[in-house]
N, CA and C atoms of all chains as a GROMACS GRO file, in nm:
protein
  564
    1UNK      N    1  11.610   8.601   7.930
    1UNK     CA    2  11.526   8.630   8.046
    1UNK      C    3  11.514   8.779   8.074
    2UNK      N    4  11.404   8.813   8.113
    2UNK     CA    5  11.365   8.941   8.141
    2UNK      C    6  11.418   9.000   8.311
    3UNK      N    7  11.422   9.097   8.306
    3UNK     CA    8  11.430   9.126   8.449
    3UNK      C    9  11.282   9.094   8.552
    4UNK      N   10  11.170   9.063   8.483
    4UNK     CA   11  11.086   9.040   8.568
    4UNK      C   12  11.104   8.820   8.639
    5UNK      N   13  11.152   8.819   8.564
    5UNK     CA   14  11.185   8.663   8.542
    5UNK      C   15  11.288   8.630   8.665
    6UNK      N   16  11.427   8.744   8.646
    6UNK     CA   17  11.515   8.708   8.755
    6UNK      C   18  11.484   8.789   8.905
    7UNK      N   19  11.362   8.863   8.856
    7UNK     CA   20  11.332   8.906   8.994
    7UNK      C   21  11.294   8.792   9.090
    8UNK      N   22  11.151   8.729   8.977
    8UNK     CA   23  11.088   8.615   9.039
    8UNK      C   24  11.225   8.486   9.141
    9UNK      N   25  11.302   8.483   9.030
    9UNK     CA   26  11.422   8.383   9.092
    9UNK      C   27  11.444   8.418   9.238
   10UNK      N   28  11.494   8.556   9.234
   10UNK     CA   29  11.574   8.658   9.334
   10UNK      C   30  11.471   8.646   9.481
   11UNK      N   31  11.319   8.618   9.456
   11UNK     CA   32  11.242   8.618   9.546
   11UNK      C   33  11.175   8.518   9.619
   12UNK      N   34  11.204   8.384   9.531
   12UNK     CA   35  11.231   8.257   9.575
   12UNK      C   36  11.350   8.229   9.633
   13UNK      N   37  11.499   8.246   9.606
   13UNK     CA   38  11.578   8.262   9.673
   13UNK      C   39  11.603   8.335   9.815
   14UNK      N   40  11.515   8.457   9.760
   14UNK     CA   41  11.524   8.539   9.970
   14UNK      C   42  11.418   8.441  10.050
   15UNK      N   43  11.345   8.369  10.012
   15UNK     CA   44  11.247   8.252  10.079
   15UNK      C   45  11.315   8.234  10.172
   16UNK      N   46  11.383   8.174  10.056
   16UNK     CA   47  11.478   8.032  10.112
   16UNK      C   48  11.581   8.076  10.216
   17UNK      N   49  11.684   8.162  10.187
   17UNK     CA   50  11.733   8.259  10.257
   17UNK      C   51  11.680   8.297  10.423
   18UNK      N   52  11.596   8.372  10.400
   18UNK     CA   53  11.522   8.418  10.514
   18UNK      C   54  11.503   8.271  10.604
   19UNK      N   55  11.439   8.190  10.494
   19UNK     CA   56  11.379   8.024  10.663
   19UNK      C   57  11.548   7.973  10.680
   20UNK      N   58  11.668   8.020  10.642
   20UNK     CA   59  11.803   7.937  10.686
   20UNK      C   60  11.827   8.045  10.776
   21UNK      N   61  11.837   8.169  10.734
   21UNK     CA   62  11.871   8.280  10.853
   21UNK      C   63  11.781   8.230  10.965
   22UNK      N   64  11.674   8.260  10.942
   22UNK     CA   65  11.586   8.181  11.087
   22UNK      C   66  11.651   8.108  11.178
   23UNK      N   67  11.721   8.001  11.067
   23UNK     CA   68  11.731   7.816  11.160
   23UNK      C   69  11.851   7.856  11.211
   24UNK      N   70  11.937   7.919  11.125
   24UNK     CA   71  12.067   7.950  11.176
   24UNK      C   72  12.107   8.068  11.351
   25UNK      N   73  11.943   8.115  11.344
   25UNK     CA   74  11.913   8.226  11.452
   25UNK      C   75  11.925   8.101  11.561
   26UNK      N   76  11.794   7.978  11.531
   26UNK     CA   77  11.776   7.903  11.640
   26UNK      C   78  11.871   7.829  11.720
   27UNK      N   79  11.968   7.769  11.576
   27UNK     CA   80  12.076   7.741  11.689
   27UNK      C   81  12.216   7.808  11.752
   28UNK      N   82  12.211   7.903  11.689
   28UNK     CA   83  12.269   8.017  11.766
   28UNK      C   84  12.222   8.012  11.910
   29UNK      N   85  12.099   8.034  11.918
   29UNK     CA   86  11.987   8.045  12.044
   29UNK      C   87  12.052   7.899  12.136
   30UNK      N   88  12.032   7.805  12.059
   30UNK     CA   89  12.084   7.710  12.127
   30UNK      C   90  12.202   7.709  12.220
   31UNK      N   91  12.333   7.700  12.126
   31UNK     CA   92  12.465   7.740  12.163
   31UNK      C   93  12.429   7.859  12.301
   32UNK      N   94  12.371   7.967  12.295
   32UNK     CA   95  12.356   8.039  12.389
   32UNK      C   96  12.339   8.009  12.535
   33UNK      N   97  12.206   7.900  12.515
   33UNK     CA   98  12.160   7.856  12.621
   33UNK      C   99  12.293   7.722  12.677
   34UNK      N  100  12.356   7.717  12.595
   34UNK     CA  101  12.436   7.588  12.693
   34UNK      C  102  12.546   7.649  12.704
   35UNK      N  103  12.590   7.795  12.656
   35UNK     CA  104  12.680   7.870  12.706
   35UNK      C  105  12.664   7.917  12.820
   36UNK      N  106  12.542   7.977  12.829
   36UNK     CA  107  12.500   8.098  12.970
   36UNK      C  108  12.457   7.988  13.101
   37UNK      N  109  12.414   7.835  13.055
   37UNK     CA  110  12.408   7.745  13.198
   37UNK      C  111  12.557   7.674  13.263
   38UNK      N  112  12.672   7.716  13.142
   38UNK     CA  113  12.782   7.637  13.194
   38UNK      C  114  12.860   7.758  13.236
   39UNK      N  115  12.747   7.872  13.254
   39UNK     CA  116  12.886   7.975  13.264
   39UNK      C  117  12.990   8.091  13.207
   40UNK      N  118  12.984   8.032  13.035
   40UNK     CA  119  13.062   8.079  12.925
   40UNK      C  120  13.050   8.192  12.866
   41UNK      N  121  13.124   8.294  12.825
   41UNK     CA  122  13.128   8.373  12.784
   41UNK      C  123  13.027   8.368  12.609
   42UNK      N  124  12.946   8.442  12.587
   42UNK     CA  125  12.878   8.396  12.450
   42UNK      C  126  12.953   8.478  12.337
   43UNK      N  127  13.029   8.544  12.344
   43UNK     CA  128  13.158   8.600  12.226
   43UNK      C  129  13.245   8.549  12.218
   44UNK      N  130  13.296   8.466  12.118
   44UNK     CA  131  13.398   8.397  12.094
   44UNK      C  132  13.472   8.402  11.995
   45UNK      N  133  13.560   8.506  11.954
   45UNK     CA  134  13.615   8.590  11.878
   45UNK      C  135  13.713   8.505  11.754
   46UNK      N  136  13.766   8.332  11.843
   46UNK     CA  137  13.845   8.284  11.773
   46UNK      C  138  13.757   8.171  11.692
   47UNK      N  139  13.643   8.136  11.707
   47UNK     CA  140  13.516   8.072  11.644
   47UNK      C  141  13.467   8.140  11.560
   48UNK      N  142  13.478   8.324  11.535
   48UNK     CA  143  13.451   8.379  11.448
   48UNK      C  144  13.537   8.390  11.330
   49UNK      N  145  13.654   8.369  11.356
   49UNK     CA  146  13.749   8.378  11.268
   49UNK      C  147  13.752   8.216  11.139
   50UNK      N  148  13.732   8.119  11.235
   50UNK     CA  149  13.755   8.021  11.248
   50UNK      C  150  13.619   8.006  11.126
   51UNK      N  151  13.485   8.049  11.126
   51UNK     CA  152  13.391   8.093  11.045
   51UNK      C  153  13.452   8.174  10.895
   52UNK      N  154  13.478   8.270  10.935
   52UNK     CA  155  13.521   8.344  10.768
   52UNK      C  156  13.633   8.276  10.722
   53UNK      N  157  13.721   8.227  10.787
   53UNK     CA  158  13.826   8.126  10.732
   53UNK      C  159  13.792   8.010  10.647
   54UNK      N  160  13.679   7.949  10.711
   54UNK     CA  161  13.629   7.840  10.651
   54UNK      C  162  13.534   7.909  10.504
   55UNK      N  163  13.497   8.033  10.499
   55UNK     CA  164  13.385   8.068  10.443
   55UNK      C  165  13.488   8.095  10.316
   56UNK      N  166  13.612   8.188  10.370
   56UNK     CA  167  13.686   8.228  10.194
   56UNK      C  168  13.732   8.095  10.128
   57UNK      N  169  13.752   8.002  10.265
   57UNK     CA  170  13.812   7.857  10.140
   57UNK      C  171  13.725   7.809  10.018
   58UNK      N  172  13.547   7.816  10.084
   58UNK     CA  173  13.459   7.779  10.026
   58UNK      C  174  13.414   7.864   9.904
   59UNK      N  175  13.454   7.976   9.947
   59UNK     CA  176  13.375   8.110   9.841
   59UNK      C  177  13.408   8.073   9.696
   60UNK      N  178  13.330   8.086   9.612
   60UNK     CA  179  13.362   8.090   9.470
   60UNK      C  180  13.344   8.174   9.387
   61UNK      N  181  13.272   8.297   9.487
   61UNK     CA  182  13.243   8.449   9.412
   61UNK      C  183  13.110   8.438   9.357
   62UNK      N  184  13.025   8.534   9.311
   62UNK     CA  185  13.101   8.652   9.243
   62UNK      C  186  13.152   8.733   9.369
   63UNK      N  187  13.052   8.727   9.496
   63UNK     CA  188  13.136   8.808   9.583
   63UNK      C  189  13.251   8.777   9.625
   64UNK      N  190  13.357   8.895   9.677
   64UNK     CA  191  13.503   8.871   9.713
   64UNK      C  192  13.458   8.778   9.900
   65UNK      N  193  13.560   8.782   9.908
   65UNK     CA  194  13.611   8.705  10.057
   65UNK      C  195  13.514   8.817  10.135
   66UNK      N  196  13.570   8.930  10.131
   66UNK     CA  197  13.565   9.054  10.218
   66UNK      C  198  13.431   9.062  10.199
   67UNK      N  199  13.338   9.092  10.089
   67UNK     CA  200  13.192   9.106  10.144
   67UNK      C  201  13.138   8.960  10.210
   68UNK      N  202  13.168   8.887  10.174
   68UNK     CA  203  13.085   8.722  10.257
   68UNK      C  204  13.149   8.789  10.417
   69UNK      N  205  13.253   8.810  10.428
   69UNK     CA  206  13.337   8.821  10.620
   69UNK      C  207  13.182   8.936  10.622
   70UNK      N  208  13.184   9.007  10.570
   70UNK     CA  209  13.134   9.149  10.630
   70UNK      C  210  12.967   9.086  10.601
   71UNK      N  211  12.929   9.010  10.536
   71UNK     CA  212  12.778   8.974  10.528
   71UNK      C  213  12.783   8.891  10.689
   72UNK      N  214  12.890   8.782  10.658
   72UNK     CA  215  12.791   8.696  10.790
   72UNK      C  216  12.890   8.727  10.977
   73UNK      N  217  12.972   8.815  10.927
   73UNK     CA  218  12.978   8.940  11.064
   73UNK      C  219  12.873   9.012  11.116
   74UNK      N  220  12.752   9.036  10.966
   74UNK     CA  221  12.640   9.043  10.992
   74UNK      C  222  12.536   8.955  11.115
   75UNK      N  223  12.496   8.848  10.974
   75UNK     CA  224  12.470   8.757  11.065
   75UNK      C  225  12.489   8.731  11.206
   76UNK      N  226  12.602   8.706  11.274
   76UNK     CA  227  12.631   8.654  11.342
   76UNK      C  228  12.595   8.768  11.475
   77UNK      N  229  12.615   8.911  11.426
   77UNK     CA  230  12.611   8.993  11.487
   77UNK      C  231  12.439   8.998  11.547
   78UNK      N  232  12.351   8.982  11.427
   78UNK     CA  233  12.202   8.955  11.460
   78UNK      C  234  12.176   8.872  11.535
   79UNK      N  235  12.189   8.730  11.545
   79UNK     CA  236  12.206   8.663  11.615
   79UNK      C  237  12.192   8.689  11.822
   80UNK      N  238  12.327   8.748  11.760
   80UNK     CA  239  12.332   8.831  11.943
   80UNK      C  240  12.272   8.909  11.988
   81UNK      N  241  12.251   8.992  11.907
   81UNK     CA  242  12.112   9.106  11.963
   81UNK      C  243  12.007   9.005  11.984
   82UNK      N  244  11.973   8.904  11.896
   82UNK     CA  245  11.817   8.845  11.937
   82UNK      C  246  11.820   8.789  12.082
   83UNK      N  247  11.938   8.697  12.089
   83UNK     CA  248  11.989   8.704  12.241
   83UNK      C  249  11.952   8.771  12.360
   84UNK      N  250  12.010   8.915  12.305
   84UNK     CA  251  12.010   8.997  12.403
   84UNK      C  252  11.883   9.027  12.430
   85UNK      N  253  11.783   9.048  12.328
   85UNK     CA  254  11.647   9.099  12.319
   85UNK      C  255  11.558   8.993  12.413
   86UNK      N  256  11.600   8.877  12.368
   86UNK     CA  257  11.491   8.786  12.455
   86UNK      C  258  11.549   8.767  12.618
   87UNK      N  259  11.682   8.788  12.630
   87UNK     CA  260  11.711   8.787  12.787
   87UNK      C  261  11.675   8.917  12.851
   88UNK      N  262  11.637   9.007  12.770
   88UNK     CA  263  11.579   9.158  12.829
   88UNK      C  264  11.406   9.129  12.815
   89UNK      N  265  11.331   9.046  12.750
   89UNK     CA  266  11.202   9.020  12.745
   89UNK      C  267  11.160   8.929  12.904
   90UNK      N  268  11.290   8.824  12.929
   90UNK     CA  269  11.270   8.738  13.012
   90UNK      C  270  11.280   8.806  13.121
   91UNK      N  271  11.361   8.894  13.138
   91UNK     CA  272  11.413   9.018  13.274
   91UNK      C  273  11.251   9.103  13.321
   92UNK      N  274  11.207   9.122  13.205
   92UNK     CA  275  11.066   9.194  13.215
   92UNK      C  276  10.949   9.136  13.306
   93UNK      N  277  10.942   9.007  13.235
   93UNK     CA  278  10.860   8.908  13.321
   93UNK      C  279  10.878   8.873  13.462
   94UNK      N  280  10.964   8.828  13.519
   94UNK     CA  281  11.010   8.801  13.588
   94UNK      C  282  10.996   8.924  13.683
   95UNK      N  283  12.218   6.786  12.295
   95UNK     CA  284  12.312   6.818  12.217
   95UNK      C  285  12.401   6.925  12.236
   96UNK      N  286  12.574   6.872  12.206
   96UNK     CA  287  12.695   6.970  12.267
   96UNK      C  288  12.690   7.115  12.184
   97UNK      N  289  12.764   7.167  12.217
   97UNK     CA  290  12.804   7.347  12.096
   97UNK      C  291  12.857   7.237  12.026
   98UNK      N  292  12.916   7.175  11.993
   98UNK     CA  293  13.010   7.122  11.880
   98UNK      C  294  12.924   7.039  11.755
   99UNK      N  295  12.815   7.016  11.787
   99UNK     CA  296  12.703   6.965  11.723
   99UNK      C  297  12.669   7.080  11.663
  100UNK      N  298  12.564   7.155  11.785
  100UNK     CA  299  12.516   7.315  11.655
  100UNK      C  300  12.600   7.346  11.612
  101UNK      N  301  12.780   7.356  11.670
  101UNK     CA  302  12.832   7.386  11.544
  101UNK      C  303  12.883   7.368  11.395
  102UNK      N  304  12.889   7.256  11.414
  102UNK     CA  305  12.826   7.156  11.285
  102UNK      C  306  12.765   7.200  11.195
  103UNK      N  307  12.596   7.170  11.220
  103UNK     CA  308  12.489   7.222  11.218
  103UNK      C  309  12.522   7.337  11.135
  104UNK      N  310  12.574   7.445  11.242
  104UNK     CA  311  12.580   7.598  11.187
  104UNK      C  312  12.668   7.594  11.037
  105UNK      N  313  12.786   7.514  11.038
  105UNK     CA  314  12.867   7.490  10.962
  105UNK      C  315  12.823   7.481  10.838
  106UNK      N  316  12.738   7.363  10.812
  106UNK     CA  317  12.696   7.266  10.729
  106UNK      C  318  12.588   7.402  10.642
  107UNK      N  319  12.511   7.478  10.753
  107UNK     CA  320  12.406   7.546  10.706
  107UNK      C  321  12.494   7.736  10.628
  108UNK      N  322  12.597   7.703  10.724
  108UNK     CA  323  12.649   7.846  10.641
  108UNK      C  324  12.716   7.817  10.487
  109UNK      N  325  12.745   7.711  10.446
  109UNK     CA  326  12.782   7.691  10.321
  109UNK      C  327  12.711   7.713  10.227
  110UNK      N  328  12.541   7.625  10.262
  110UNK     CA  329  12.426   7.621  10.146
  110UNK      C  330  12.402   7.817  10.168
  111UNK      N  331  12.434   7.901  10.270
  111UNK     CA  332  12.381   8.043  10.301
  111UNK      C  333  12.475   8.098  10.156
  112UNK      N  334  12.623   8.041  10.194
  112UNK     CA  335  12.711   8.122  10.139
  112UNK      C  336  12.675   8.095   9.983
  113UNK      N  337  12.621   7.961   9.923
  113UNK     CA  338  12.605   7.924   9.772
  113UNK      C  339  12.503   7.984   9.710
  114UNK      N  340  12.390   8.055   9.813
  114UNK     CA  341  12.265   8.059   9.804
  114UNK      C  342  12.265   8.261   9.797
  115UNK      N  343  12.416   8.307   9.857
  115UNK     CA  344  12.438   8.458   9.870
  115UNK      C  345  12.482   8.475   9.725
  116UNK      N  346  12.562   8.370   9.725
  116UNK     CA  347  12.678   8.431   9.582
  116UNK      C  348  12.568   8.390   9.486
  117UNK      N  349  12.429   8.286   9.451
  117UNK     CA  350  12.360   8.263   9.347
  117UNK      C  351  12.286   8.396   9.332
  118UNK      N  352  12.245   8.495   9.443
  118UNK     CA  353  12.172   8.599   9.429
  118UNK      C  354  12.230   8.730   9.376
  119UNK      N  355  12.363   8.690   9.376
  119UNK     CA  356  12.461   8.812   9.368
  119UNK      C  357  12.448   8.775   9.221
  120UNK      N  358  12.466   8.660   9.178
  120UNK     CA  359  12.473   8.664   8.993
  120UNK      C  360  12.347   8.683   8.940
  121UNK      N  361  12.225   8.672   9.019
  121UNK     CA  362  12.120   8.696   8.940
  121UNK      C  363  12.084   8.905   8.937
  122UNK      N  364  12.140   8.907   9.045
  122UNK     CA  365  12.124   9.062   9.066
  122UNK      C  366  12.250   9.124   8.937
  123UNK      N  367  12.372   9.103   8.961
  123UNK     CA  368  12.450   9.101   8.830
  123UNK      C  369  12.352   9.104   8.671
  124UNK      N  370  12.278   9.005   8.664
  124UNK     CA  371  12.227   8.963   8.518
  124UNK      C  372  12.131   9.121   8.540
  125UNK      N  373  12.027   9.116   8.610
  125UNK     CA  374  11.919   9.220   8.629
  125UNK      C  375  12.048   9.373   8.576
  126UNK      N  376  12.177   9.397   8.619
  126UNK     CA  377  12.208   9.489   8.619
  126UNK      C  378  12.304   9.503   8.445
  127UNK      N  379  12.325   9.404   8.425
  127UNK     CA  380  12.333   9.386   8.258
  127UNK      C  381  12.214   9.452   8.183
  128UNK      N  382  12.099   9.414   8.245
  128UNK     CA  383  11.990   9.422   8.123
  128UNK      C  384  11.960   9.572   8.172
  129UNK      N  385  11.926   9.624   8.292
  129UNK     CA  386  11.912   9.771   8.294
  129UNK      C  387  12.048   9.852   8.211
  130UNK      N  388  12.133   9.790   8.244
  130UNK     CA  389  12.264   9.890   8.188
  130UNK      C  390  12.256   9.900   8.026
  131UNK      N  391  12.174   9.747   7.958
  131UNK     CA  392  12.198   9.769   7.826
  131UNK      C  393  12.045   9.888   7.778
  132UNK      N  394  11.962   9.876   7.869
  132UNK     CA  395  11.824   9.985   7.882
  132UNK      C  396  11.868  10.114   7.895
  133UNK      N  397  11.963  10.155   7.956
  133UNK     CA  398  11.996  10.276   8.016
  133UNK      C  399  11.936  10.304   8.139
  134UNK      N  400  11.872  10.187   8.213
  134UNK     CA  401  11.803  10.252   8.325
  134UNK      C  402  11.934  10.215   8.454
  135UNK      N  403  11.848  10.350   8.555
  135UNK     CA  404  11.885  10.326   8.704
  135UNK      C  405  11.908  10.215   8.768
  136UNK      N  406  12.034  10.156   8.847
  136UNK     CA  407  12.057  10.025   8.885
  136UNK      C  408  11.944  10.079   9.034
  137UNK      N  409  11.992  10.134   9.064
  137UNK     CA  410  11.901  10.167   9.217
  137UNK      C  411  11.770  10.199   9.237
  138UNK      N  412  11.697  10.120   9.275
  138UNK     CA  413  11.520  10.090   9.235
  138UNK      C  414  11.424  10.072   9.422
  139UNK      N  415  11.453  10.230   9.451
  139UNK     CA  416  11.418  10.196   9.580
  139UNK      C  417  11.272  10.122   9.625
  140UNK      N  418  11.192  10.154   9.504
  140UNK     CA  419  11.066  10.081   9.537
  140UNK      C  420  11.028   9.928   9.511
  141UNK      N  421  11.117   9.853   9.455
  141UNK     CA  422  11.194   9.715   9.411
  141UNK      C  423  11.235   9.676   9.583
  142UNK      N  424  11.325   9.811   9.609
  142UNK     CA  425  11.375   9.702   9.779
  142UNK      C  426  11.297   9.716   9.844
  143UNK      N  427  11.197   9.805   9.884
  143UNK     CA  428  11.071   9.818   9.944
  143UNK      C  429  10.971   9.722   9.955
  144UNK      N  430  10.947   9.686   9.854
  144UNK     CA  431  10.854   9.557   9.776
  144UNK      C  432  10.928   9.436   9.854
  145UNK      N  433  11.076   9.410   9.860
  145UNK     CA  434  11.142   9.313   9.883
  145UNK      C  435  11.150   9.276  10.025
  146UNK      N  436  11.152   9.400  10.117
  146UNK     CA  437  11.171   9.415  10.258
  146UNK      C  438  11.024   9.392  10.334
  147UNK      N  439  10.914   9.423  10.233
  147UNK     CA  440  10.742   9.388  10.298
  147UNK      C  441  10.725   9.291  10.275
  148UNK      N  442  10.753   9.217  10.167
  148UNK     CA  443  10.756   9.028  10.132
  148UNK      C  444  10.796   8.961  10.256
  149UNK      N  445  10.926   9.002  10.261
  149UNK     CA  446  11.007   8.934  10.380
  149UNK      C  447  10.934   8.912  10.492
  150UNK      N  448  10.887   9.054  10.571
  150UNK     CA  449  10.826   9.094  10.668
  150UNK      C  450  10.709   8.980  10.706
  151UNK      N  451  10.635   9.009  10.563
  151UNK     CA  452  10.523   8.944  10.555
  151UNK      C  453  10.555   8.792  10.563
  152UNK      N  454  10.658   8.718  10.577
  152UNK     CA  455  10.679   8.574  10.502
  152UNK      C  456  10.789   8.537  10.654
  153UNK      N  457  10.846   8.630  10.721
  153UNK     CA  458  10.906   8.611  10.815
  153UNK      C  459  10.823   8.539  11.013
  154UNK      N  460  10.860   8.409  11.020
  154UNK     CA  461  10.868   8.371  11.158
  154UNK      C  462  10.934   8.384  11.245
  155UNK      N  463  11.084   8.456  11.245
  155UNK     CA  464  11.097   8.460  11.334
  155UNK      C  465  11.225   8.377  11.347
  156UNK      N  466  11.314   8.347  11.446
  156UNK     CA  467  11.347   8.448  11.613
  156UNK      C  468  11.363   8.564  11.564
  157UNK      N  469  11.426   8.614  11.407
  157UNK     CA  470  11.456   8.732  11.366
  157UNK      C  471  11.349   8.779  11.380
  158UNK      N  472  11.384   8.939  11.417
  158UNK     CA  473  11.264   9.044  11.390
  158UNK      C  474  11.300   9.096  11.199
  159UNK      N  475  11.135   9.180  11.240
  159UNK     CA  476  11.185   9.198  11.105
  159UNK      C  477  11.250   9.323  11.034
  160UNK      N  478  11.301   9.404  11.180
  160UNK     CA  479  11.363   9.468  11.148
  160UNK      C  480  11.496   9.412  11.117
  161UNK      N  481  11.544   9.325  11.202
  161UNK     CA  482  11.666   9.229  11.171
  161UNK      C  483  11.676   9.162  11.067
  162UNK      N  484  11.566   9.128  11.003
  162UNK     CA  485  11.580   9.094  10.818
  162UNK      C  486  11.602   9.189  10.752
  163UNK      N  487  11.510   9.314  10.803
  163UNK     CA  488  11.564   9.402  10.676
  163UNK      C  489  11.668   9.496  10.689
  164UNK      N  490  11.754   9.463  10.817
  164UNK     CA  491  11.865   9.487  10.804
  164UNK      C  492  11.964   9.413  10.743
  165UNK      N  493  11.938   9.305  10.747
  165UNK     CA  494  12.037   9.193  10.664
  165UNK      C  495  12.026   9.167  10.516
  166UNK      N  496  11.877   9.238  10.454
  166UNK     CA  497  11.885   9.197  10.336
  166UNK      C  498  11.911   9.320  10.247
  167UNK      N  499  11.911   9.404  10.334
  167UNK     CA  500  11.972   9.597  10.349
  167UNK      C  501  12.146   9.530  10.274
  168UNK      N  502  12.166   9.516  10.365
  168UNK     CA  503  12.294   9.446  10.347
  168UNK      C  504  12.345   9.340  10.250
  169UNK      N  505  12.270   9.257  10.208
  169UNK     CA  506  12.299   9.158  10.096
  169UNK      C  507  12.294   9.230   9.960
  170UNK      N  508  12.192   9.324   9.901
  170UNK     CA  509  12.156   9.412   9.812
  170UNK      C  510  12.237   9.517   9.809
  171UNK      N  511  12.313   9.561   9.913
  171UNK     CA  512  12.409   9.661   9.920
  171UNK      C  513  12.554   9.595   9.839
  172UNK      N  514  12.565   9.469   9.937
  172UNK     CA  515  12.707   9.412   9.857
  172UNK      C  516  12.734   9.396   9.694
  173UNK      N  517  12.608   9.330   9.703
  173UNK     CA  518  12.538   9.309   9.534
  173UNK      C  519  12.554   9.403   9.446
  174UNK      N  520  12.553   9.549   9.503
  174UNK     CA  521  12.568   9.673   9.445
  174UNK      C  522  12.712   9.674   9.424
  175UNK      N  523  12.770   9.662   9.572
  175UNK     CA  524  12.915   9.652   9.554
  175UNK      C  525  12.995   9.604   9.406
  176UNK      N  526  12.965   9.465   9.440
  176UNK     CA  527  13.051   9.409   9.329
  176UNK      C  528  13.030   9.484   9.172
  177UNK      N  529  12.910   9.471   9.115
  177UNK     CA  530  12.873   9.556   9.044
  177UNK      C  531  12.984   9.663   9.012
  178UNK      N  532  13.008   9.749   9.046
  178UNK     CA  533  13.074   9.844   9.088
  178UNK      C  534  13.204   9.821   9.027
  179UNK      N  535  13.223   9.715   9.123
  179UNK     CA  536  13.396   9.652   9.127
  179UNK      C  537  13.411   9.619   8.988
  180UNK      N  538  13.287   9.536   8.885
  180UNK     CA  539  13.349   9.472   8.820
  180UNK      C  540  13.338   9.611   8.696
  181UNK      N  541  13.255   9.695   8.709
  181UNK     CA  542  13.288   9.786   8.547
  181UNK      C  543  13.380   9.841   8.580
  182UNK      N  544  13.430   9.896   8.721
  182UNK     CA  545  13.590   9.950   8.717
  182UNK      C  546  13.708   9.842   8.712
  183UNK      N  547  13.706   9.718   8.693
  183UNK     CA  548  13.772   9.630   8.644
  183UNK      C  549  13.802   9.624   8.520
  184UNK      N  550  13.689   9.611   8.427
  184UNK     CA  551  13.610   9.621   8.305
  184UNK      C  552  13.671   9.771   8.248
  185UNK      N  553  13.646   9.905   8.295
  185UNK     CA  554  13.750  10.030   8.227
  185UNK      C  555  13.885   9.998   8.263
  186UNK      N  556  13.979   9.946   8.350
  186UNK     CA  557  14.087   9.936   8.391
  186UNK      C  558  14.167   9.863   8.249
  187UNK      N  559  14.116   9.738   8.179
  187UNK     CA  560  14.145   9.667   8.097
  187UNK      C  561  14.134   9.722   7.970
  188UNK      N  562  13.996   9.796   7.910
  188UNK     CA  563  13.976   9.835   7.820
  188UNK      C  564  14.078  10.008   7.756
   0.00000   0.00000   0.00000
């Protein structure tokens, strides 16, 4: 295979990628909303752990443990800003 | 539906993320075989450029798209990483 070949792969894969990051945004979004009506703090530091823990059991490489923690520390981190962004959109309106 | 559901949900969906990170990491690996046996540059800024306007273009959302292309900033970075890791593995032995 050519490098134009595994590009093609590489760009079907960020597809796919990108619409799970999405879904994974939405219910984040979710969780949010039944956090912020009961009250709850939306950082939950031992649910994060509780995440990369589960993630190195699963990992099979090529990446190490440490880039997957530091990719979906990512994630998770995006997540909250979108949060934040749409409760500062809703503040506007209002 | 409880947090313990989306978290589920989230669960179930970060595994296929995590199978679907590490499949991109080996195809980016192969791409960096075949430049290395070329002699060319692993770092192809107009390749991530191309990659980050796809997205843009192909992206709904809750993410912005600056928030994709911060994350996929980041997936392509790690990708680099390992890379890295494994020819100084690779001289360590030899």
């Amino acid at each position: 295979m050519e490098i134009a070949d595994w590009r093609k792969k590489i760009d079907e894969l960020d597809q796919t990628l990108l619409e799970l990051l999405n879904k994974r945004a939405n219910y984040s979004l979710e969780i949010g909303k039944i956090k912020k009506a009961a009250g709850m703090a939306v950082y939950d530091p031992k649910r994060e752990e509780q995440i990369f823990l589960r993630l190195a059991q699963l990992n099979n490489g090529p990446m190490s443990d440490q880039a997957v923690r530091r990719l979906f520390e990512r994630i998770i981190d995006e997540s909250r800003h979108i949060e934040k962004e749409m409760m500062k959109a809703k503040g506007k309106k209002s």
